[in-house]
N, C-alpha and C positions, 0 to 999 in steps of 0.2 A: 340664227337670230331668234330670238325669243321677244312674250311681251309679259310684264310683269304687274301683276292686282298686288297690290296692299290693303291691309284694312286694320287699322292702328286703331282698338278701340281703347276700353274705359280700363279692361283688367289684362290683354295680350296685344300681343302684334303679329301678328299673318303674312306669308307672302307665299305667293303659287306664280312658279313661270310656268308660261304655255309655248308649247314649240310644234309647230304644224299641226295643231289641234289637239294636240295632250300635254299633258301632265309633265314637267320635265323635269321641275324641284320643287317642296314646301318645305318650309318653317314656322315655327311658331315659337314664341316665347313669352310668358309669364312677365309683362313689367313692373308691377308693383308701383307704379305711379312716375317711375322712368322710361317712359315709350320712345323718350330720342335716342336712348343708348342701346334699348333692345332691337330699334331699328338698324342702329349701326351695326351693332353685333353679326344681326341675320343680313344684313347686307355686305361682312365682313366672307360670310361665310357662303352667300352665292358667288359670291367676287370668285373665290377659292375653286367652285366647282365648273360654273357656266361662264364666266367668266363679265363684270359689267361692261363691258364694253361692245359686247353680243347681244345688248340689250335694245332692243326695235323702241318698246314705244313701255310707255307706263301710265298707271293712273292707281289713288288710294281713294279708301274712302275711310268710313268709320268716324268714330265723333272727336277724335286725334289726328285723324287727316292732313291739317294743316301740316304741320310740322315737316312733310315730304318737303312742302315748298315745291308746291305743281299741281299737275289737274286731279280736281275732288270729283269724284261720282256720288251721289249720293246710293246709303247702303241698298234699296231696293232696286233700280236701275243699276246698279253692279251688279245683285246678285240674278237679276233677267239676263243679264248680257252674258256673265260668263257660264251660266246653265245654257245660253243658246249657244255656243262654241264649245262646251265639254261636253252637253246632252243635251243634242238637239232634238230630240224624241221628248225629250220631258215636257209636260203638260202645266204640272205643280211641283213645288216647293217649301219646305220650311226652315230654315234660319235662325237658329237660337244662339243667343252671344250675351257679352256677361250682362248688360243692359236692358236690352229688348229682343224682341221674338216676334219675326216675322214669316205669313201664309201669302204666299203668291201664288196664284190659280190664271188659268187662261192665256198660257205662253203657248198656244201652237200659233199664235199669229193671225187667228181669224180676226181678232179682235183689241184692245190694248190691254193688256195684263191690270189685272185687277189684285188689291193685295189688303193684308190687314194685320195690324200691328197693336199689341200690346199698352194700352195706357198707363 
C-alpha cells in the first residue's frame, strides 16, 4: 500500500507515491493549460506500475488542486509534511515552481515552521 501527494500547479502536474517511507514512483508532466488530462495520463501510468487500487490514502495540492476532487493541502503544509516523512533530518527547504518560490526554515519541531514566499 502506498500514499500518494499530487501537486497540479499553473504550468505541470507532479505526483510521488510513498511506500513505507520512500520513494516508490514520480511523474511529471508539462500541461499546457490541460491539467485534467495530464493527470489522467500520469494516473494512467501509475495504474500500470503500483497499481491504484494499492493506493492507502491521497491528498493534492497546488493552485489546480481542485480538479482531484478530494482533500487539498495547501502548498507549504505539504511541502513540511512530506520533507518530515522523506527527510526527517531536514531543518530547511526551498520550493520553486512555475508560479511561486517558497523558504521554510524551522522544521525540527521545536517550534512551528516558519516560511516565506515570493510576492
Amino acid at each position: 500500500m502506498y500514499a500518494l501527494g499530487m501537486d497540479i500547479g499553473v504550468s505541470s502536474v507532479r505526483l510521488a507515491a510513498v511506500e513505507e517511507g520512500a520513494l516508490a514512483w514520480t511523474g511529471e508532466e508539462a500541461h499546457r493549460g490541460g491539467a485534467a488530462a495530464a493527470l489522467g495520463r500520469l494516473l494512467d501510468v501509475l495504474d500500470g506500475q503500483l497499481g491504484l487500487d494499492a493506493c492507502a490514502a491521497w491528498m493534492a495540492t497546488g493552485s489546480g488542486a481542485e480538479i482531484a476532487r478530494g482533500p487539498v493541502l495547501g502548498d507549504v503544509p505539504a511541502l513540511a509534511r512530506g520533507l518530515s516523512l522523506l527527510a526527517p533530518d531536514a531543518k530547511s527547504a526551498i520550493a520553486i515552481g512555475g508560479q511561486s518560490a517558497y523558504y521554510v526554515c524551522g522544521m525540527d519541531g521545536s517550534e512551528a515552521p516558519q516560511f516565506a514566499q515570493n510576492e
